[in-house]
Biotite code that builds the C-alpha atoms (Angstrom):
import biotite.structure as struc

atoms = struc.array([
    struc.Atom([20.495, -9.465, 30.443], chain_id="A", res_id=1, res_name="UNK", atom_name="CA", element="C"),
    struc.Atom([20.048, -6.936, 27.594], chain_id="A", res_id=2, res_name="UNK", atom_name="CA", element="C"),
    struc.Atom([17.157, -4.732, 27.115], chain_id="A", res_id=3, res_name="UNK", atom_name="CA", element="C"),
    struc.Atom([14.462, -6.286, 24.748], chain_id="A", res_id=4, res_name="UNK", atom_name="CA", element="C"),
    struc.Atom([12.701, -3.276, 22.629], chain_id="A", res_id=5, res_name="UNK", atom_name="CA", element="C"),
    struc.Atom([11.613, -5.642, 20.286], chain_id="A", res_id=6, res_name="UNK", atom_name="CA", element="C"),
    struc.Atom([8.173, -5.157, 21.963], chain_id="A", res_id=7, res_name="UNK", atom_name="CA", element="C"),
    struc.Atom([7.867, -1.211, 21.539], chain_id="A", res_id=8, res_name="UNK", atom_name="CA", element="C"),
    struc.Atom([4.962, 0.210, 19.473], chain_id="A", res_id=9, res_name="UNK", atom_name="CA", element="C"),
    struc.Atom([4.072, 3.131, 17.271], chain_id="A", res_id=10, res_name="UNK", atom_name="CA", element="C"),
    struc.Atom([2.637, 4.783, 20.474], chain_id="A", res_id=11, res_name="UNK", atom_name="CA", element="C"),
    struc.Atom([6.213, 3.920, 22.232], chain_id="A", res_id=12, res_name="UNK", atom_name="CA", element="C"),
    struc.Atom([7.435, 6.763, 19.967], chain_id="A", res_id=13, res_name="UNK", atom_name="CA", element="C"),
    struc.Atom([7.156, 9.408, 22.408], chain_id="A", res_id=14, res_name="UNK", atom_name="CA", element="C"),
    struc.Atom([11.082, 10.014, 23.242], chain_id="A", res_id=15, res_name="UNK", atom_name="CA", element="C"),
    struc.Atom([10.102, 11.548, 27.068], chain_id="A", res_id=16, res_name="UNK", atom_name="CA", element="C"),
    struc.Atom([8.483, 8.986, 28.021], chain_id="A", res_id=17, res_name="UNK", atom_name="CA", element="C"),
    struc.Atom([11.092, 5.768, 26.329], chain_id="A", res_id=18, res_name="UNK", atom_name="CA", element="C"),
    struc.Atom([13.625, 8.019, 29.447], chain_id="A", res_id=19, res_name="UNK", atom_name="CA", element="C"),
    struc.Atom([12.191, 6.303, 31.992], chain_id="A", res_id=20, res_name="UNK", atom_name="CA", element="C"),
    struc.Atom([10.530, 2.674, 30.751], chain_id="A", res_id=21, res_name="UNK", atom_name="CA", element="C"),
    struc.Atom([7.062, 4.223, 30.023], chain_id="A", res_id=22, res_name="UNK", atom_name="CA", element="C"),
    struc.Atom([6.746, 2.513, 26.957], chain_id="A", res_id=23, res_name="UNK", atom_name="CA", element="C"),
    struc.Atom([3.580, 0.298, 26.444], chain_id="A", res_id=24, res_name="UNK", atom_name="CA", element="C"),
    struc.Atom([4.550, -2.803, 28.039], chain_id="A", res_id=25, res_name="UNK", atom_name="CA", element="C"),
    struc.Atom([7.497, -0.968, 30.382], chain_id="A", res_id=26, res_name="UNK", atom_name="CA", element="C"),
    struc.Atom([10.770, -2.076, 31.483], chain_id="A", res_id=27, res_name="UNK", atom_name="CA", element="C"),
    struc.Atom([11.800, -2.878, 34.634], chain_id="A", res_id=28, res_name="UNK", atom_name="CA", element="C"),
    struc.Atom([13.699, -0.893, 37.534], chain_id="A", res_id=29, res_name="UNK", atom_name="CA", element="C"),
    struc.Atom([16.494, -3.579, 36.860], chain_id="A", res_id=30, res_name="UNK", atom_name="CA", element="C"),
    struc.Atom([16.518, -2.572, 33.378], chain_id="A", res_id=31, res_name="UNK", atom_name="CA", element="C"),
    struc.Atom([16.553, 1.083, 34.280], chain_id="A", res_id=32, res_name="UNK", atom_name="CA", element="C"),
    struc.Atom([18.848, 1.142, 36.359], chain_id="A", res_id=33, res_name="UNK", atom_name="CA", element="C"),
    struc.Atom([21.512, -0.700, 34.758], chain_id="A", res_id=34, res_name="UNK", atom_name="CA", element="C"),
    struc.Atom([20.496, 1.870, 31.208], chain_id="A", res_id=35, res_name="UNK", atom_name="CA", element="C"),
    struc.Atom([21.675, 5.237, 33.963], chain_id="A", res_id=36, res_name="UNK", atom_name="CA", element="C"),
    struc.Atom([24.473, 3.516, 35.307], chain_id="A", res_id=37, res_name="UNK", atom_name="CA", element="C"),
    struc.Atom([26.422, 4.472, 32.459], chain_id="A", res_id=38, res_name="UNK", atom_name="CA", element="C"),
    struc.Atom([26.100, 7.977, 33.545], chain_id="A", res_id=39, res_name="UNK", atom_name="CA", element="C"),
    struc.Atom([27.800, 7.496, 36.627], chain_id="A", res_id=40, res_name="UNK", atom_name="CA", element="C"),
    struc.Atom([30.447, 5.137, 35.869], chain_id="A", res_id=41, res_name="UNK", atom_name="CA", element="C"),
    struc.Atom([32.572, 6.554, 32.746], chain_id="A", res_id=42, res_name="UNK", atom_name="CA", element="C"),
    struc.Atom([30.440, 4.834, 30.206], chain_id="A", res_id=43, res_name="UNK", atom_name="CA", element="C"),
    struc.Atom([30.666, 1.299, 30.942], chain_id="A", res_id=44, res_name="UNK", atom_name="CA", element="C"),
    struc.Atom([27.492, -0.840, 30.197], chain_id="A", res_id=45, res_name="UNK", atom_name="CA", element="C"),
    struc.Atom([27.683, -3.549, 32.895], chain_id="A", res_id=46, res_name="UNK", atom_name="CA", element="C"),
    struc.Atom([24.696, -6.448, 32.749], chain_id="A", res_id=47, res_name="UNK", atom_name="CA", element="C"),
    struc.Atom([22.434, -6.063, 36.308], chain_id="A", res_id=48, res_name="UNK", atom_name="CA", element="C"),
    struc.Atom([23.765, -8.577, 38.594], chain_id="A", res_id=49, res_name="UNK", atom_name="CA", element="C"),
    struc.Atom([21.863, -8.904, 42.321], chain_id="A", res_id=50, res_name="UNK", atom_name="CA", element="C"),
    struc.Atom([25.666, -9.229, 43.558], chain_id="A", res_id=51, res_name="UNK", atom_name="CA", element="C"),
    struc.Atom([29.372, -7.459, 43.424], chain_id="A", res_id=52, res_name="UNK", atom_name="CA", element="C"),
    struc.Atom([31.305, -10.724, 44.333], chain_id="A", res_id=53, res_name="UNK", atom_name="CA", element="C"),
    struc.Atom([31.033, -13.963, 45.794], chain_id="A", res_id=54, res_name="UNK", atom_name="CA", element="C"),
    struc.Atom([34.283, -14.936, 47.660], chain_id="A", res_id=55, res_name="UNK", atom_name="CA", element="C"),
    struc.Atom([34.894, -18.387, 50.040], chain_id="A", res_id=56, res_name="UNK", atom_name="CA", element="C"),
    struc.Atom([35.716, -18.312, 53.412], chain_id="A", res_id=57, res_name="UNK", atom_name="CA", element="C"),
    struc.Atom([39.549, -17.478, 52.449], chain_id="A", res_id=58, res_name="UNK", atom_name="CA", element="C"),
    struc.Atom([39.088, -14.607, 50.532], chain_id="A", res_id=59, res_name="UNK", atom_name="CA", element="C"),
    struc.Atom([38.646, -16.397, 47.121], chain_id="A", res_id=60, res_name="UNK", atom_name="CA", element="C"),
    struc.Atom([36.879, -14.828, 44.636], chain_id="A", res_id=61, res_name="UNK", atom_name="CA", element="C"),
    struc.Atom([34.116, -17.346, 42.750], chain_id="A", res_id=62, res_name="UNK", atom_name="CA", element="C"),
    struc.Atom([32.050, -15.569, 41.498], chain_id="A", res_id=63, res_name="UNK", atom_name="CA", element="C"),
    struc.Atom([32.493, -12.067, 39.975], chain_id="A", res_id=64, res_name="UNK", atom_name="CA", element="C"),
    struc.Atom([29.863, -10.062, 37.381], chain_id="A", res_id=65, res_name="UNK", atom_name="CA", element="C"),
    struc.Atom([31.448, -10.464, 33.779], chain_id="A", res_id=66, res_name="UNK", atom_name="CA", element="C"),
    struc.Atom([33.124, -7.343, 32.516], chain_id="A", res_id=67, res_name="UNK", atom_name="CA", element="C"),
    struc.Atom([31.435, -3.986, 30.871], chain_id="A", res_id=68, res_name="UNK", atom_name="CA", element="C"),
    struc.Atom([31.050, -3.193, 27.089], chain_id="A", res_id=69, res_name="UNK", atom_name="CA", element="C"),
    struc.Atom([31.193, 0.463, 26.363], chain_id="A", res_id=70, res_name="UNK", atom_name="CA", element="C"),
    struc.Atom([27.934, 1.884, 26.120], chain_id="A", res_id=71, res_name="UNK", atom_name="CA", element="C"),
    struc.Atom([28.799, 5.743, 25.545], chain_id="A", res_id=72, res_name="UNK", atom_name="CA", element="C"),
    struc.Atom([32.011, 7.513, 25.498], chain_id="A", res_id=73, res_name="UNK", atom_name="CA", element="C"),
    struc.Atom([33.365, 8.795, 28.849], chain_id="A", res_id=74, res_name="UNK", atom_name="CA", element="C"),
    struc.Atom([32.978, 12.392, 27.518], chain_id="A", res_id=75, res_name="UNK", atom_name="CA", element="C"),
    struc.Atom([29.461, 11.926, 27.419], chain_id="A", res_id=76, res_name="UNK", atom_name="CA", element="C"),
    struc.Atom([29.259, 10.210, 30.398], chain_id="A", res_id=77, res_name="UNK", atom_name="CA", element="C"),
    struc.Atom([30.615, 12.688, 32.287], chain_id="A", res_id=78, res_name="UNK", atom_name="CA", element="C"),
    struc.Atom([28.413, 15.558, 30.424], chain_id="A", res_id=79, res_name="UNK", atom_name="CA", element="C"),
    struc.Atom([25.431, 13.283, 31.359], chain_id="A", res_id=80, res_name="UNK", atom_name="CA", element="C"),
    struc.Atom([26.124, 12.851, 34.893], chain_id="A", res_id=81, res_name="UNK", atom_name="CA", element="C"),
    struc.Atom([26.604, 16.704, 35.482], chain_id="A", res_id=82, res_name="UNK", atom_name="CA", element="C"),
    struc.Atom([23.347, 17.318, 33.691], chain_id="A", res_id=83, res_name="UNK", atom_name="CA", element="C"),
    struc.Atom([21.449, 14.722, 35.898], chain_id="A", res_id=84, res_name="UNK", atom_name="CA", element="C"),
    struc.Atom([22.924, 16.398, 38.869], chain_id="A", res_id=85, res_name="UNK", atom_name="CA", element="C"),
    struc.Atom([21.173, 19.450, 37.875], chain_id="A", res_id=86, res_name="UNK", atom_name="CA", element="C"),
    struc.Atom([17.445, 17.512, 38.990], chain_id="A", res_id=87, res_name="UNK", atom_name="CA", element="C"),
    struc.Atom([18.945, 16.934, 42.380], chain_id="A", res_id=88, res_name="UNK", atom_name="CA", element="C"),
    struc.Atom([20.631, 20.514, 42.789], chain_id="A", res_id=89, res_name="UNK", atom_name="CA", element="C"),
    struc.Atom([19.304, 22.856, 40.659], chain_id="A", res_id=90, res_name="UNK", atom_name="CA", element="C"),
    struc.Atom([16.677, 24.682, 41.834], chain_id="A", res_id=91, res_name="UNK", atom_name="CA", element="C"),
    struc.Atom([13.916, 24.084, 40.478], chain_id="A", res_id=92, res_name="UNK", atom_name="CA", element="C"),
    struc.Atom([14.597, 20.603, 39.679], chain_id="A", res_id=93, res_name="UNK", atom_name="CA", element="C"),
    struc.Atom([12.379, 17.520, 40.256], chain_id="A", res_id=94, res_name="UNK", atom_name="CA", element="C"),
    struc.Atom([14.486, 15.366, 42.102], chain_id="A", res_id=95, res_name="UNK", atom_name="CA", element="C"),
    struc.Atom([15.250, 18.418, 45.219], chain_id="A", res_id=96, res_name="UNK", atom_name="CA", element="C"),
    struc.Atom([13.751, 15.940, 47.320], chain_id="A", res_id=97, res_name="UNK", atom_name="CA", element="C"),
    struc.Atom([16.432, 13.647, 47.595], chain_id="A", res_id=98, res_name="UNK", atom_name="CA", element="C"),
    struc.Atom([19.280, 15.612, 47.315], chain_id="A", res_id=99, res_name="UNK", atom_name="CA", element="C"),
    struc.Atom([19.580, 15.236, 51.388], chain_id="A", res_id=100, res_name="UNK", atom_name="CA", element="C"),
    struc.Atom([20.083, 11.237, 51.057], chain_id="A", res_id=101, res_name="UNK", atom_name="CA", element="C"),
    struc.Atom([23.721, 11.928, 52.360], chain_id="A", res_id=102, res_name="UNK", atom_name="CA", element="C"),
    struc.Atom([25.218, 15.506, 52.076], chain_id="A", res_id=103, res_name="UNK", atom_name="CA", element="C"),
    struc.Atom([28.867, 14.172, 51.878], chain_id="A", res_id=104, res_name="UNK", atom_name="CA", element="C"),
    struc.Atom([28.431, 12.714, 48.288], chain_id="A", res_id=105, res_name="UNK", atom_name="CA", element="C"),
    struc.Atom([26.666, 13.788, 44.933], chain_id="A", res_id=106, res_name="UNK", atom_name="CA", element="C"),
    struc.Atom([24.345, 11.909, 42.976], chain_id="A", res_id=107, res_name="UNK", atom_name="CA", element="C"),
    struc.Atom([22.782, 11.942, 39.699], chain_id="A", res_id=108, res_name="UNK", atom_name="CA", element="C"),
    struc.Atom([18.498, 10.660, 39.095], chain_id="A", res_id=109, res_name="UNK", atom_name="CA", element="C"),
    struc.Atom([16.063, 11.126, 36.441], chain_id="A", res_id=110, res_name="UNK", atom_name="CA", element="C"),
    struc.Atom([12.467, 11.499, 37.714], chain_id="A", res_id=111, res_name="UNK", atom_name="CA", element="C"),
    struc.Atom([9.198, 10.796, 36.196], chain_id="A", res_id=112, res_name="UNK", atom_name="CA", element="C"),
    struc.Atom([5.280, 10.717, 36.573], chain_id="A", res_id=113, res_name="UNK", atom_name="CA", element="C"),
    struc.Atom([3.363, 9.628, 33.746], chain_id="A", res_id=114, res_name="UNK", atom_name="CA", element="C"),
    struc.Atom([0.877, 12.064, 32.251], chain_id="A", res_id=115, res_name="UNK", atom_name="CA", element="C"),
    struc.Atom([-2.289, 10.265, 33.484], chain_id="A", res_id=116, res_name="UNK", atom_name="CA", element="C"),
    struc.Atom([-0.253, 9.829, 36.650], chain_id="A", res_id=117, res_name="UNK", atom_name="CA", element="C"),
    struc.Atom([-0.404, 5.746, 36.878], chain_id="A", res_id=118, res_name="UNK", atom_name="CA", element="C"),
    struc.Atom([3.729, 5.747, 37.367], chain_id="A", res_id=119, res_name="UNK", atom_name="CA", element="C"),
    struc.Atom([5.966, 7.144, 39.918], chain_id="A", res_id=120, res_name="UNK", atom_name="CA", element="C"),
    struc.Atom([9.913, 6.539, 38.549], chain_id="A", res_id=121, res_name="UNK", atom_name="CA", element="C"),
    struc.Atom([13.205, 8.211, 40.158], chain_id="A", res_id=122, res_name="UNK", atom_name="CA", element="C"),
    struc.Atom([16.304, 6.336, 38.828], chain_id="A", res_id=123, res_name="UNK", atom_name="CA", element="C"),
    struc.Atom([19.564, 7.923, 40.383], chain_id="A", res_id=124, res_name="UNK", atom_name="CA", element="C"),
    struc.Atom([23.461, 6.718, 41.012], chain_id="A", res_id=125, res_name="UNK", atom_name="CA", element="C"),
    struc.Atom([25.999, 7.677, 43.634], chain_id="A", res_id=126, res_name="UNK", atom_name="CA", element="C"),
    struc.Atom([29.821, 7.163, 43.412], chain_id="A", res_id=127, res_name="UNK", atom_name="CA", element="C"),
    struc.Atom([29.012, 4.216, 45.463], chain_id="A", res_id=128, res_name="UNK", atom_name="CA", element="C"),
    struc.Atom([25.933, 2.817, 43.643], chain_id="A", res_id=129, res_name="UNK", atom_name="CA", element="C"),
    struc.Atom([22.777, 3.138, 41.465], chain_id="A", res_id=130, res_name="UNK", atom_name="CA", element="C"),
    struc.Atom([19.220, 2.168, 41.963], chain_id="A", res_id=131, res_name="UNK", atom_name="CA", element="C"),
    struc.Atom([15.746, 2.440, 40.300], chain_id="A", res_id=132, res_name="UNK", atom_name="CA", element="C"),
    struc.Atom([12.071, 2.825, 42.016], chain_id="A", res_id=133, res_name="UNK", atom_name="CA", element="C"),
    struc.Atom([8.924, 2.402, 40.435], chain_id="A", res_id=134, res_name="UNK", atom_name="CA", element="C"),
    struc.Atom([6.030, 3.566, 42.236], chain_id="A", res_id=135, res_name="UNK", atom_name="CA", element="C"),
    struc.Atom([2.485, 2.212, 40.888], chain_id="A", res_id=136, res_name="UNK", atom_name="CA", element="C"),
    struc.Atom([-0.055, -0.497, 40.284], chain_id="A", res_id=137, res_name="UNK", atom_name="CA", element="C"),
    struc.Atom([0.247, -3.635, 38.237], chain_id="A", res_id=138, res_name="UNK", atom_name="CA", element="C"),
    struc.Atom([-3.502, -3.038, 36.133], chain_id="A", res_id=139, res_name="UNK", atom_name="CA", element="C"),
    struc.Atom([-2.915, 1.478, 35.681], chain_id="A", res_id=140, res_name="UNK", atom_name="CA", element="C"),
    struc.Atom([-4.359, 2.575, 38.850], chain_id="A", res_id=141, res_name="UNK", atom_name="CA", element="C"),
    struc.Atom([-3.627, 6.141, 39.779], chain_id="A", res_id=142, res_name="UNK", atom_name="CA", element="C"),
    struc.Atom([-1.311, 6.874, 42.529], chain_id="A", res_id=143, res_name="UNK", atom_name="CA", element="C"),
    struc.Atom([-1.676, 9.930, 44.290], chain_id="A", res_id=144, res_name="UNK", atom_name="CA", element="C"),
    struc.Atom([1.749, 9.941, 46.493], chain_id="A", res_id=145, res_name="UNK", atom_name="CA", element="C"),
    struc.Atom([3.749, 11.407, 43.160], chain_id="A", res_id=146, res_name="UNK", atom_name="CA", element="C"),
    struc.Atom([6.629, 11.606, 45.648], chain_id="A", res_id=147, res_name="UNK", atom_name="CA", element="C"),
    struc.Atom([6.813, 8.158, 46.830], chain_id="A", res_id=148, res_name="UNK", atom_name="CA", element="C"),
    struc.Atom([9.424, 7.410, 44.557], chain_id="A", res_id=149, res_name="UNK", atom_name="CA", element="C"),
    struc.Atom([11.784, 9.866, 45.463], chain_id="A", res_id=150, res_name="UNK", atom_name="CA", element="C"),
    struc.Atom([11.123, 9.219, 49.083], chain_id="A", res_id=151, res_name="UNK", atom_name="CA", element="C"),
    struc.Atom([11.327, 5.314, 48.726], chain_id="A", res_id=152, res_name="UNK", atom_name="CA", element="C"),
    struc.Atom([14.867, 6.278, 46.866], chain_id="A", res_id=153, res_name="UNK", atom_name="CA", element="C"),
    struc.Atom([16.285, 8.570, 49.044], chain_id="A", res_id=154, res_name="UNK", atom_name="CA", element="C"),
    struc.Atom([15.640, 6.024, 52.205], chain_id="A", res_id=155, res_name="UNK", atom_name="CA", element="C"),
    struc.Atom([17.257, 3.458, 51.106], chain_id="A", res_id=156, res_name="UNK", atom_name="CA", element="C"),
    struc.Atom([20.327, 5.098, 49.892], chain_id="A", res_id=157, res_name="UNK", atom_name="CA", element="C"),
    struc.Atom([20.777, 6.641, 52.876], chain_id="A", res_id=158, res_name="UNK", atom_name="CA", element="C"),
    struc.Atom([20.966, 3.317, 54.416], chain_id="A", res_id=159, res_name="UNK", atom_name="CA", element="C"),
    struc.Atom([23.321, 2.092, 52.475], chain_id="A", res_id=160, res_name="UNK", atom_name="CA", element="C"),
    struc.Atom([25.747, 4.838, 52.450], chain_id="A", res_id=161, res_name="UNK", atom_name="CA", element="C"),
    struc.Atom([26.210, 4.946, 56.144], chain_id="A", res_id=162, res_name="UNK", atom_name="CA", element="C"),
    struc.Atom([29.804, 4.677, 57.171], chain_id="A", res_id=163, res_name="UNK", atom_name="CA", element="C"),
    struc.Atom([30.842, 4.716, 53.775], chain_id="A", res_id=164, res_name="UNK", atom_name="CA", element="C"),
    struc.Atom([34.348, 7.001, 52.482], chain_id="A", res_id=165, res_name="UNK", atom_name="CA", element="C"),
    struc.Atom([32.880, 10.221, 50.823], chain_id="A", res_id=166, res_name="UNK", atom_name="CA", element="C"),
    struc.Atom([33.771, 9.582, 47.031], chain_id="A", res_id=167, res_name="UNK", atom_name="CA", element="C"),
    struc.Atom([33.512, 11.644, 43.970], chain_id="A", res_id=168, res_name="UNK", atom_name="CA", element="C"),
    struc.Atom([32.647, 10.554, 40.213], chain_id="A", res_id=169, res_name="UNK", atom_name="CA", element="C"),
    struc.Atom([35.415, 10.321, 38.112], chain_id="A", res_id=170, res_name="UNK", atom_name="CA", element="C"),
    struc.Atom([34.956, 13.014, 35.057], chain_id="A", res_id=171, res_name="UNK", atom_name="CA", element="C"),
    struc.Atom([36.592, 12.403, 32.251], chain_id="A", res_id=172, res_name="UNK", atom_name="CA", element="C"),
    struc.Atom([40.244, 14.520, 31.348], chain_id="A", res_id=173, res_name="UNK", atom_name="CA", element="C"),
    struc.Atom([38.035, 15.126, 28.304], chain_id="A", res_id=174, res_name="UNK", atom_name="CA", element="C"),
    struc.Atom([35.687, 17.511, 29.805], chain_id="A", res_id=175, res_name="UNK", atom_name="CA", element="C"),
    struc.Atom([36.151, 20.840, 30.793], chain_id="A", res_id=176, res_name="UNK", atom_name="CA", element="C"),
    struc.Atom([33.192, 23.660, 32.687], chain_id="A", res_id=177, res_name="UNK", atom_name="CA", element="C"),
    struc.Atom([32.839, 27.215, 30.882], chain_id="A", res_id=178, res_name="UNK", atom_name="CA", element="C"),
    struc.Atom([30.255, 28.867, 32.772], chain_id="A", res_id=179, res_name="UNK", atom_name="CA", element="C"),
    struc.Atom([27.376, 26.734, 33.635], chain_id="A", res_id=180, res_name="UNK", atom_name="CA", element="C"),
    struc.Atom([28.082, 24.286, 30.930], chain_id="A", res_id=181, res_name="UNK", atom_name="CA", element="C"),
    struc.Atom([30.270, 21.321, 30.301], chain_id="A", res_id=182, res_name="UNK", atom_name="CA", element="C"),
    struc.Atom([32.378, 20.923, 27.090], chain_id="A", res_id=183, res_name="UNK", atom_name="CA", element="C"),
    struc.Atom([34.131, 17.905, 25.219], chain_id="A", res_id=184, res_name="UNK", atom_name="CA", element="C"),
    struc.Atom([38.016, 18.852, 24.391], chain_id="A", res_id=185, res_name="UNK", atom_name="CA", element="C"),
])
């Protein structure tokens, strides 16, 4: 499925808010979260699939997600992915919260709250996988647990992760860290 901006206004215009779907009619977690997968692995665009693979009782594989078109350049994947990391491990940064999902592996999110506080978003990725919360009402109610999010994120992650190898993300040969930066070759 590709995004559809087709629907995006003069008010959508506000670059902050396009990070996280809070455009005037949205996007989805789906959507979001395959958009920040990119940033985890190496660039790769991959269309959301509810599935990895779908093999037979022997082992056969029938039925595998089609392959990846490059979204971004590995370089700036990488870049990206160290710079989300900052909101989990930084301090300081808005995503602390669920930097304790597993302590063997990193991950990388993006947090938001919208200004009139009627969304709740934290979209992060793992070695291992990526996933997307939003946190709100259907008809623009306020929410008042600004946190939920994070919380609802880093629950379910940890789930999943148990009893899985500790794994890094693969940074590209491209990239090298001078002080607290990261530079492209």
């Amino acid at each position: 499925k590709k995004l559809n901006l087709k629907h995006l206004t003069k008010a959508d215009k506000n670059a902050s808010s396009l990070a996280l779907g809070g455009c005037t009619y949205g996007i989805t977690p789906t959507e979001s979260a395959a958009a920040f997968a990119i940033f985890g692995n190496g660039g790769m665009y991959y269309n959301p699939t509810t599935y990895y693979k779908v093999v037979d009782i022997s082992g056969n594989v029938i039925l595998e997600p089609k392959k990846g078109k490059r979204a971004i350049g590995e370089d700036t994947a990488t870049i990206m992915n160290h710079l989300l990391r900052e909101v989990v491990y930084k301090e300081g940064g808005t995503g602390r919260s669920i930097g304790g999902y597993n302590y063997r592996m990193k991950c990388y999110a993006k947090t938001g709250t919208s200004s009139d506080t009627k969304d709740s978003w934290l979209v992060g990725g793992t070695p291992y996988y990526i996933g997307s919360v939003w946190y709100g009402f259907d008809h623009n109610y306020r929410v008042y647990n600004t946190s939920a999010a994070k919380s609802i994120w880093r629950d379910i992650m940890r789930e999943i992760h148990e009893g899985l190898e500790t794994k890094e993300f693969e940074d590209s040969e491209d990239v090298y860290r001078k002080g607290d930066g990261y530079y492209k070759d």
